[in-house]
C-alpha positions as a Markdown table, in Angstrom:
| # | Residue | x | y | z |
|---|---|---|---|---|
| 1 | Unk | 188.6 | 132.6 | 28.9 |
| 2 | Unk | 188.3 | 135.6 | 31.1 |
| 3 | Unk | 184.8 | 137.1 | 31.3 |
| 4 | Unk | 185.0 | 141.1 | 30.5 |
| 5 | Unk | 183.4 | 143.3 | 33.0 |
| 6 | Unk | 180.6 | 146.0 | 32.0 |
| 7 | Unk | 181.1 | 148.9 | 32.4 |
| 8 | Unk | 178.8 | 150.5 | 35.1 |
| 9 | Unk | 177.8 | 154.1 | 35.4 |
| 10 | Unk | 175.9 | 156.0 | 37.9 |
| 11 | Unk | 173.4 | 158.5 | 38.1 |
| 12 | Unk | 175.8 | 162.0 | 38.4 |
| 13 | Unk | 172.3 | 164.6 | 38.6 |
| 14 | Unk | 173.2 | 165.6 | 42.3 |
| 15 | Unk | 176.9 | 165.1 | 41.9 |
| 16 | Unk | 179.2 | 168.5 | 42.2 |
| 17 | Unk | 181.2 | 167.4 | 39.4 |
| 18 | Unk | 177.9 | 167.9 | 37.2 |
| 19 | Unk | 178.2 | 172.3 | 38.2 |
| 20 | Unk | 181.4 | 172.5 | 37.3 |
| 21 | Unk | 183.5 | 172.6 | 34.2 |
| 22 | Unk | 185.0 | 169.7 | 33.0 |
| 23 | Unk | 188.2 | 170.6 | 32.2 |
| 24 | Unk | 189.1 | 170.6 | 35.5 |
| 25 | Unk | 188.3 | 167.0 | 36.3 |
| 26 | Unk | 191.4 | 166.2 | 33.3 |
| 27 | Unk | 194.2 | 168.5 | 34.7 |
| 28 | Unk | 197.5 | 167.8 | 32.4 |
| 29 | Unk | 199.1 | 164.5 | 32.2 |
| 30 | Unk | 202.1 | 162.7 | 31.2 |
| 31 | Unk | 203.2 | 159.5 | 31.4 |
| 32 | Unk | 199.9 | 158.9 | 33.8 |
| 33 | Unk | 201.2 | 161.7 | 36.3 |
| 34 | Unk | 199.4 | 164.9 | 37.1 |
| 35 | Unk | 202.1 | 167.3 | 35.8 |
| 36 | Unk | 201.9 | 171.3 | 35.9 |
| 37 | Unk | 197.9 | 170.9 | 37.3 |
| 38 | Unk | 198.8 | 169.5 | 40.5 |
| 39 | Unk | 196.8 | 173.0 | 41.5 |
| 40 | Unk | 194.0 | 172.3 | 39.5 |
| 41 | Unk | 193.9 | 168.3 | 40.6 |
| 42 | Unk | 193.4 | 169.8 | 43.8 |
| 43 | Unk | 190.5 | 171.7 | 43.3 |
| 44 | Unk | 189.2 | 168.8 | 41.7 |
| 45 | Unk | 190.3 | 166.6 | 44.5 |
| 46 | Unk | 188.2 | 169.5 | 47.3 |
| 47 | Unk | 185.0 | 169.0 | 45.1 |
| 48 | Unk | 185.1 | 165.5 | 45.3 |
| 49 | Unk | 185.8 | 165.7 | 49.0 |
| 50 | Unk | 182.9 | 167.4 | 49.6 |
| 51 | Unk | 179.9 | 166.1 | 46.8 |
| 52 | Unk | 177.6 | 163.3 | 47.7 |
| 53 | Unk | 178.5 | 160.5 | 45.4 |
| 54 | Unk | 182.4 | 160.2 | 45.6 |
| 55 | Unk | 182.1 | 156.5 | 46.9 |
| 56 | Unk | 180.1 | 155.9 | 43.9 |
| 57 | Unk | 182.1 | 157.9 | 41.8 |
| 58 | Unk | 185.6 | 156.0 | 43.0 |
| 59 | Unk | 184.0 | 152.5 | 42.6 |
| 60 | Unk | 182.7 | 152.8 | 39.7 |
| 61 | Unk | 185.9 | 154.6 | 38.2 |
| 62 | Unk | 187.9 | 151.7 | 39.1 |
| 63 | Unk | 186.0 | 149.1 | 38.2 |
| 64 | Unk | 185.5 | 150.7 | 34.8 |
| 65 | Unk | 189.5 | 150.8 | 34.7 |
| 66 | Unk | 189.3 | 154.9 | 34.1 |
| 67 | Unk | 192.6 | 155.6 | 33.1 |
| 68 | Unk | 192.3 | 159.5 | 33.0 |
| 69 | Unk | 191.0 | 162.1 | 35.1 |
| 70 | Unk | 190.1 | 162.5 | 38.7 |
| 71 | Unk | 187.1 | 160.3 | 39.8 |
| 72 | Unk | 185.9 | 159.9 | 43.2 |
| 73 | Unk | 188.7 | 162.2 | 44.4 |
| 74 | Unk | 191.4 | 160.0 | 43.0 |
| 75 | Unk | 193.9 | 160.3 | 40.3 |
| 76 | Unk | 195.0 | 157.2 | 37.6 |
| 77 | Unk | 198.1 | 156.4 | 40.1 |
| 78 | Unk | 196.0 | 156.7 | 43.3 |
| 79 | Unk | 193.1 | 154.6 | 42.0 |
| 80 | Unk | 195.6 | 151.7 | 40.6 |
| 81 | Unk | 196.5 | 151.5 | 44.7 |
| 82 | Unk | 192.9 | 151.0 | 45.9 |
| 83 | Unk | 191.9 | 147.7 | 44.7 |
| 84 | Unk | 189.0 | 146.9 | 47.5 |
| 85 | Unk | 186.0 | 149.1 | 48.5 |
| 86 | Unk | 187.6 | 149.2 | 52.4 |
| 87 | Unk | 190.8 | 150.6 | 51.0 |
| 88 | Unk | 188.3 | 153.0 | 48.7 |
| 89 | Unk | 186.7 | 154.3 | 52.0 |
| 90 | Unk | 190.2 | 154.8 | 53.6 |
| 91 | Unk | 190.9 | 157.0 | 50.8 |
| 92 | Unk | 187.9 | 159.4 | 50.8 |
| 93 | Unk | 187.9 | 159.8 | 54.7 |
| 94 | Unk | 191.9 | 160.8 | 54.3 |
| 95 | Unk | 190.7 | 163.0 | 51.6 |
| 96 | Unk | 188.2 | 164.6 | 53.6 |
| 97 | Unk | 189.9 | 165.0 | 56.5 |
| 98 | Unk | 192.6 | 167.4 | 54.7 |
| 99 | Unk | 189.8 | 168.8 | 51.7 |
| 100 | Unk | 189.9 | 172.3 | 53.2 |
| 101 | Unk | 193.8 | 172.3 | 52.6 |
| 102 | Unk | 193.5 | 170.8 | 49.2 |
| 103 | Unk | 191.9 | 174.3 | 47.7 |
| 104 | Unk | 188.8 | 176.6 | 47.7 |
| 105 | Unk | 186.0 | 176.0 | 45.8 |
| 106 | Unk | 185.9 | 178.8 | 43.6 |
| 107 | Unk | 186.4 | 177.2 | 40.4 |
| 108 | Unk | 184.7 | 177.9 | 37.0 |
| 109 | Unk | 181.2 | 176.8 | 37.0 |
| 110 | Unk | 179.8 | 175.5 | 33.4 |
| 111 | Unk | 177.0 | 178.1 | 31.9 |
């Protein structure tokens, strides 16, 4: 019998995510593909790029099996390809490197 993992969370006061609405963190999908939001997984993807806590954030999403959304920078498909934390930090230094081209940072901010 396999044990199940618990699901682990983290502490998201000082992340960028937390400023920001939501909605843009769950651009359209279908069939686990970012569809017509590929504009608006970007923004998402230049946040994460630039906030504090994406390693956290990209661990914990895939160790919690997220199956929707961008976490730590990453979309479903992109996280299902990282499966060790050296690959993980591979991923958000790529991301970094190109965050300016990704999009500004002039998204909706929650009230």
């Amino acid at each position: 019998m396999t044990k199940k993992k618990e699901p682990v969370t983290i502490d998201a006061t000082d992340a960028l995510c937390a400023e920001i609405d939501p909605e843009l963190w769950f651009p359209s999908m279908e069939n686990g593909r970012v569809q017509s939001s590929y504009v608006a997984a970007n923004y998402a993807k230049s946040v994460c790029a630039r906030c504090p806590l994406i390693t956290q954030c990209l661990l914990t999403a895939i160790h919690n099996k997220e199956e929707y959304g961008i976490w730590g920078g990453a979309t479903p498909n992109e996280r299902k390809n990282i499966r060790t934390a050296n690959q993980a930090k591979k991923f958000i230094i790529t991301l970094q490197d190109k965050a300016d081209d990704l999009g500004s940072l002039n998204v909706k901010r929650k009230r």
